[in-house]
VOROTOR-841246 format. One record per residue: residue in one letter; y, x, z negated of N, C-alpha, C in turn. Coordinates in steps of 0.2 Angstrom, whole numbers, plus 5000, padded with zeros to 4 digits. Layout:
% residues N
site residu=A, n.north=Y, n.east=X, n.up=Z, ca.north=Y, ca.east=X, ca.up=Z, c.north=Y, c.east=X, c.up=Z
...
END
This chain:
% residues 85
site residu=X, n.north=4994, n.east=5004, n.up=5000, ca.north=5000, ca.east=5000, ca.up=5000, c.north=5006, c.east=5004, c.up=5000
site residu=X, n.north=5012, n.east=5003, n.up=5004, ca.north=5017, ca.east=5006, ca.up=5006, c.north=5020, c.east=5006, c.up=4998
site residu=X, n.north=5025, n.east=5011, n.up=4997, ca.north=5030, ca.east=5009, ca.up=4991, c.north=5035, c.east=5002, c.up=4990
site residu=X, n.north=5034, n.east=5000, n.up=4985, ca.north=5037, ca.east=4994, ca.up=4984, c.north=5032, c.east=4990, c.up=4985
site residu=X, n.north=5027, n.east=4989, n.up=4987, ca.north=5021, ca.east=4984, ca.up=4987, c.north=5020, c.east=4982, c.up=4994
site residu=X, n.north=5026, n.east=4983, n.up=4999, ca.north=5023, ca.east=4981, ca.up=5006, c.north=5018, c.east=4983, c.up=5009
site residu=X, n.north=5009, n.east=4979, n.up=5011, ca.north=5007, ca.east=4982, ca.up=5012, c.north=5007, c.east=4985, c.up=5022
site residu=X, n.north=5005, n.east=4993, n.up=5020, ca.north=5006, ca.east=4995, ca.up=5027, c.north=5001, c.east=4989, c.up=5035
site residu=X, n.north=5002, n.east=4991, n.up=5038, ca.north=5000, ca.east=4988, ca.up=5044, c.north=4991, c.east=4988, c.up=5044
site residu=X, n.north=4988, n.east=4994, n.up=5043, ca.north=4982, ca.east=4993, ca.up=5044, c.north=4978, c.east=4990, c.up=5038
site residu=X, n.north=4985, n.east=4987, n.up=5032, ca.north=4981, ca.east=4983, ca.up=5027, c.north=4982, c.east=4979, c.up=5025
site residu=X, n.north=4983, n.east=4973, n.up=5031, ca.north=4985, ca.east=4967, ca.up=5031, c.north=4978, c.east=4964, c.up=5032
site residu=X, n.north=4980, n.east=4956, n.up=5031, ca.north=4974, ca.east=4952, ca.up=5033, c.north=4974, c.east=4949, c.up=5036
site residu=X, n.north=4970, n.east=4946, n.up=5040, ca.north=4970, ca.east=4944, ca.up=5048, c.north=4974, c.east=4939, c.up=5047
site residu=X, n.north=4977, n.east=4934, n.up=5053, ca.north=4981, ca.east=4930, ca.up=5056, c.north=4979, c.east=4925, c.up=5058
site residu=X, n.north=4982, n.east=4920, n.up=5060, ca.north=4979, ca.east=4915, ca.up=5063, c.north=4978, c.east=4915, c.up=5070
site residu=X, n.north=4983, n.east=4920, n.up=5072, ca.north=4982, ca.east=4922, ca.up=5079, c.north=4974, c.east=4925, c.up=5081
site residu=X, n.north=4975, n.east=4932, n.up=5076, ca.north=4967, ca.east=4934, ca.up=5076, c.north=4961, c.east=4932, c.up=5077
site residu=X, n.north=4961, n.east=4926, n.up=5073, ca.north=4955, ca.east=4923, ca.up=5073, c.north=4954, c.east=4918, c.up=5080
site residu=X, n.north=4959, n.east=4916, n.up=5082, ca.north=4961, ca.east=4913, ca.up=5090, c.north=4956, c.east=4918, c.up=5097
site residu=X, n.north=4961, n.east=4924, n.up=5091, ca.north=4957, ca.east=4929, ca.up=5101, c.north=4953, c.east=4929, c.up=5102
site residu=X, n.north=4948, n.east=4928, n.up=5094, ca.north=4940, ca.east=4928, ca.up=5095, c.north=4939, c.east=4924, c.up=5097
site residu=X, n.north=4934, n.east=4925, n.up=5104, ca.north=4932, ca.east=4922, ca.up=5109, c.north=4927, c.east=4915, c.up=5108
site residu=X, n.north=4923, n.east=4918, n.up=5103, ca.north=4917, ca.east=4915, ca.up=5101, c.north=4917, c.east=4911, c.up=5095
site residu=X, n.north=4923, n.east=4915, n.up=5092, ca.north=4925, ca.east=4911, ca.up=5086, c.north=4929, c.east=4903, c.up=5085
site residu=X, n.north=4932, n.east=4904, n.up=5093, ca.north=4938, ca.east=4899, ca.up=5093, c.north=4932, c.east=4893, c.up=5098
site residu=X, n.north=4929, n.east=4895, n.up=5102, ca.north=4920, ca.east=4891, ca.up=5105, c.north=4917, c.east=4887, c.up=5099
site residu=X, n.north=4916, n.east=4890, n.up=5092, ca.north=4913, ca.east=4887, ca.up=5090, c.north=4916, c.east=4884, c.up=5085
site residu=X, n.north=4923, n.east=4883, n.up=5083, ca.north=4928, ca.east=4879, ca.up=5082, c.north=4930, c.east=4873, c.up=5083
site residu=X, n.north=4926, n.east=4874, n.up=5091, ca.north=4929, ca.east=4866, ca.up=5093, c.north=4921, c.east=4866, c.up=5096
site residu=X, n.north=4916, n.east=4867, n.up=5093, ca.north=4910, ca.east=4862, ca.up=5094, c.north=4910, c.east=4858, c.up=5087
site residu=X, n.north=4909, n.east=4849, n.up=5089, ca.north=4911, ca.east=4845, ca.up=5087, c.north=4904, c.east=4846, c.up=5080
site residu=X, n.north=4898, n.east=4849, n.up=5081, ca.north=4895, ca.east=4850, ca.up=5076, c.north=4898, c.east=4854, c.up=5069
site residu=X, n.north=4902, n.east=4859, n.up=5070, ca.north=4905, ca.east=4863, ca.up=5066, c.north=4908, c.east=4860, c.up=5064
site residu=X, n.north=4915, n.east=4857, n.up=5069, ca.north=4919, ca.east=4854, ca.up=5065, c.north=4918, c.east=4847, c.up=5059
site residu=X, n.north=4914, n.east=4843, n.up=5060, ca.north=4911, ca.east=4840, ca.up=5056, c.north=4909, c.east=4842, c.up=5049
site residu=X, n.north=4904, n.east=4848, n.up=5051, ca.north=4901, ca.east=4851, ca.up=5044, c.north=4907, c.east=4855, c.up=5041
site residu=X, n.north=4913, n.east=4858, n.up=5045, ca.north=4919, ca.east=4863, ca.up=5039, c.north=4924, c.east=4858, c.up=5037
site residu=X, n.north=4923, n.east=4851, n.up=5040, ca.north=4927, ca.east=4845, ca.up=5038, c.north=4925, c.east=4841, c.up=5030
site residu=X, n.north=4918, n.east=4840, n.up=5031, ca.north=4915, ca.east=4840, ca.up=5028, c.north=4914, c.east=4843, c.up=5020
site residu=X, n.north=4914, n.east=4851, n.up=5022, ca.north=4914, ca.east=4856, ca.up=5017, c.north=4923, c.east=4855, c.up=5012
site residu=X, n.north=4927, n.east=4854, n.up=5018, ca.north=4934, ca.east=4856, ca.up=5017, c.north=4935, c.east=4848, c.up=5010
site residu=X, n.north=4931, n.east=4844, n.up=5013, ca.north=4933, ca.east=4835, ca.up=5011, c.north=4928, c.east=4836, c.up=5001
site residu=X, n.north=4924, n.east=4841, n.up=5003, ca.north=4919, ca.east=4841, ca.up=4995, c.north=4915, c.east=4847, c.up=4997
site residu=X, n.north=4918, n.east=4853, n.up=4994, ca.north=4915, ca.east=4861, ca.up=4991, c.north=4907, c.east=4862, c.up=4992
site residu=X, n.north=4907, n.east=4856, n.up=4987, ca.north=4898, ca.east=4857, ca.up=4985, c.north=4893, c.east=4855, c.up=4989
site residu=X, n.north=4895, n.east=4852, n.up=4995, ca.north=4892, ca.east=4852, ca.up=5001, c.north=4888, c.east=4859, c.up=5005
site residu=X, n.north=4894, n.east=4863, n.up=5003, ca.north=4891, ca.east=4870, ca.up=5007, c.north=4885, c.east=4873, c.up=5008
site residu=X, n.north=4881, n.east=4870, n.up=5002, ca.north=4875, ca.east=4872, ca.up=5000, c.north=4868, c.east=4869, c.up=5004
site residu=X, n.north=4872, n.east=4864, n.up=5007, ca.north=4868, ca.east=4859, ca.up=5011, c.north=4868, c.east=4863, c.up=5020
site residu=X, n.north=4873, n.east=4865, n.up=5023, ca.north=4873, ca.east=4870, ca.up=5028, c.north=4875, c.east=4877, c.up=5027
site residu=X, n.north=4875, n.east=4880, n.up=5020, ca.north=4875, ca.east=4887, ca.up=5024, c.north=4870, c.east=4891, c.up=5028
site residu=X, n.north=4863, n.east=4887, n.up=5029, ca.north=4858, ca.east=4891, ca.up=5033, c.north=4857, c.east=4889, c.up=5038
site residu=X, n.north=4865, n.east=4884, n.up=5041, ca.north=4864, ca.east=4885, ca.up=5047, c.north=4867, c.east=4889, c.up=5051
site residu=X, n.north=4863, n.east=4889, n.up=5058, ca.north=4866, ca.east=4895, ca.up=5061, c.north=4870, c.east=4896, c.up=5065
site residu=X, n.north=4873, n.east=4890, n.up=5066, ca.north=4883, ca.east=4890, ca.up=5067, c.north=4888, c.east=4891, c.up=5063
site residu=X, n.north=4884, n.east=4889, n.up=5056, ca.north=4891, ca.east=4892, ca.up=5053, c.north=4889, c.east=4897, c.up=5047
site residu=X, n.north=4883, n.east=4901, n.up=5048, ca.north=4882, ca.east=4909, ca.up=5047, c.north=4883, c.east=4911, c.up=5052
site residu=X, n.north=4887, n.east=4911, n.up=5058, ca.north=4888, ca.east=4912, ca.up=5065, c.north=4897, c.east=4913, c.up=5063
site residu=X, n.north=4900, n.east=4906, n.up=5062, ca.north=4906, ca.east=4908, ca.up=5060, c.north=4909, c.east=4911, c.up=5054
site residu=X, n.north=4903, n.east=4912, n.up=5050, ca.north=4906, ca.east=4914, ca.up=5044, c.north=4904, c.east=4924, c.up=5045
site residu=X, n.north=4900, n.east=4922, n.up=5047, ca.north=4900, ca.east=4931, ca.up=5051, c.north=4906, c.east=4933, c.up=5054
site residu=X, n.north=4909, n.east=4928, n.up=5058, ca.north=4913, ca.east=4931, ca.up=5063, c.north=4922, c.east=4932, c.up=5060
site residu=X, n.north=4922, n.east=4928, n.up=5055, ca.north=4929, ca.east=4926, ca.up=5051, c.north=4927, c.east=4934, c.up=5047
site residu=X, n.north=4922, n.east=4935, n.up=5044, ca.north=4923, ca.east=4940, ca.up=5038, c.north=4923, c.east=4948, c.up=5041
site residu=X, n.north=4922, n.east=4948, n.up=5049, ca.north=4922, ca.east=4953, ca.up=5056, c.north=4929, c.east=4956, c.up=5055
site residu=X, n.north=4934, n.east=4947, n.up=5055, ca.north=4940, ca.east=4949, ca.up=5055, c.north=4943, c.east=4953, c.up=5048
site residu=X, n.north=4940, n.east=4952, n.up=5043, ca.north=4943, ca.east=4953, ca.up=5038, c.north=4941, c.east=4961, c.up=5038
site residu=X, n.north=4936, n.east=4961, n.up=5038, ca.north=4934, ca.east=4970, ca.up=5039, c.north=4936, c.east=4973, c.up=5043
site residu=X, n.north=4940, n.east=4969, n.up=5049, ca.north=4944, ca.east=4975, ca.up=5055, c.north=4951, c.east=4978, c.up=5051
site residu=X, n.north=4951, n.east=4975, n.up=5045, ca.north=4958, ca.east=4977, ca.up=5042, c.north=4960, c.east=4978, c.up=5034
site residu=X, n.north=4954, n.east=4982, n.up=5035, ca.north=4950, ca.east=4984, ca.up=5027, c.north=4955, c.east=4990, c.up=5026
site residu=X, n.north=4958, n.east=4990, n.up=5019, ca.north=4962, ca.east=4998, ca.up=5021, c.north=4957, c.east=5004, c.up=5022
site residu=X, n.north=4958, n.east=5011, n.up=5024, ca.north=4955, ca.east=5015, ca.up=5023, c.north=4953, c.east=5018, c.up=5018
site residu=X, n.north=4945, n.east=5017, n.up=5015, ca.north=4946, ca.east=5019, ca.up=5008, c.north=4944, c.east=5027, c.up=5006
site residu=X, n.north=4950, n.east=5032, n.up=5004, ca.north=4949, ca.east=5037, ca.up=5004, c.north=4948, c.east=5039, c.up=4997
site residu=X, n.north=4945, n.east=5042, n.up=4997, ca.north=4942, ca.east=5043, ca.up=4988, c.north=4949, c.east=5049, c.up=4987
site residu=X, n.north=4950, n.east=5047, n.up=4977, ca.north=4956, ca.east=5050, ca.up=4977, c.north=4952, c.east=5055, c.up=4972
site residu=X, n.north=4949, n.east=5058, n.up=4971, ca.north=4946, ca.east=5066, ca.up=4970, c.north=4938, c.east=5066, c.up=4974
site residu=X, n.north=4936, n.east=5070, n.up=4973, ca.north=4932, ca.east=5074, ca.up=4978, c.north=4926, c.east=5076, c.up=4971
site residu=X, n.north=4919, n.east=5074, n.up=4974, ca.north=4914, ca.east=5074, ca.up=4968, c.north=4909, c.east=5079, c.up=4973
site residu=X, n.north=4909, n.east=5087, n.up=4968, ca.north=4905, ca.east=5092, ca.up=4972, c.north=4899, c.east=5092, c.up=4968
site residu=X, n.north=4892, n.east=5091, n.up=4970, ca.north=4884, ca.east=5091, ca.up=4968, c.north=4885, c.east=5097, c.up=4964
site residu=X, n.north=4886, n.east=5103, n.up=4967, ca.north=4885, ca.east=5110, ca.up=4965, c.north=4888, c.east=5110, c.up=4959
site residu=X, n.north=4883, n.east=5116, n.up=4953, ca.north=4886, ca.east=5118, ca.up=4948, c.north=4885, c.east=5123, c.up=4946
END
């Protein structure tokens, strides 16, 4: 994170645009199946339990958490751990 708390550009979280450009992602958004079951989901939480083993929406939930990790900060370890002694 930049000083002051802004964070820099590569440690941002994806956008709404983002998940638009996914090709596959924005396909399987507007399959009237999906939208149903995340309508669903969105309308009573405890539902989720009832489809998350299907393979459209481990399909979308794959693809949305694709975007999150394209904009993972870089995690650079802040000491260095040497085996040797």
């Amino acid at each position: 994170m930049a000083e002051g708390g802004i964070p820099l550009e590569e440690e941002r979280l994806p956008t709404l645009q983002d998940f638009l450009n996914n090709e596959r992602l924005r396909t399987l958004y507007q399959d009237p199946e999906v939208q149903m079951i995340f309508t669903e989901i969105e309308n009573n939480p405890s539902t989720i339990h009832q489809h998350h083993n299907k393979s459209k929406v481990q399909e979308v939930l794959k693809l949305i958490q694709a975007e999150f990790d394209r904009y993972q900060p870089n995690m650079t370890p802040t000491c260095e751990f040497s085996g040797s002694r």
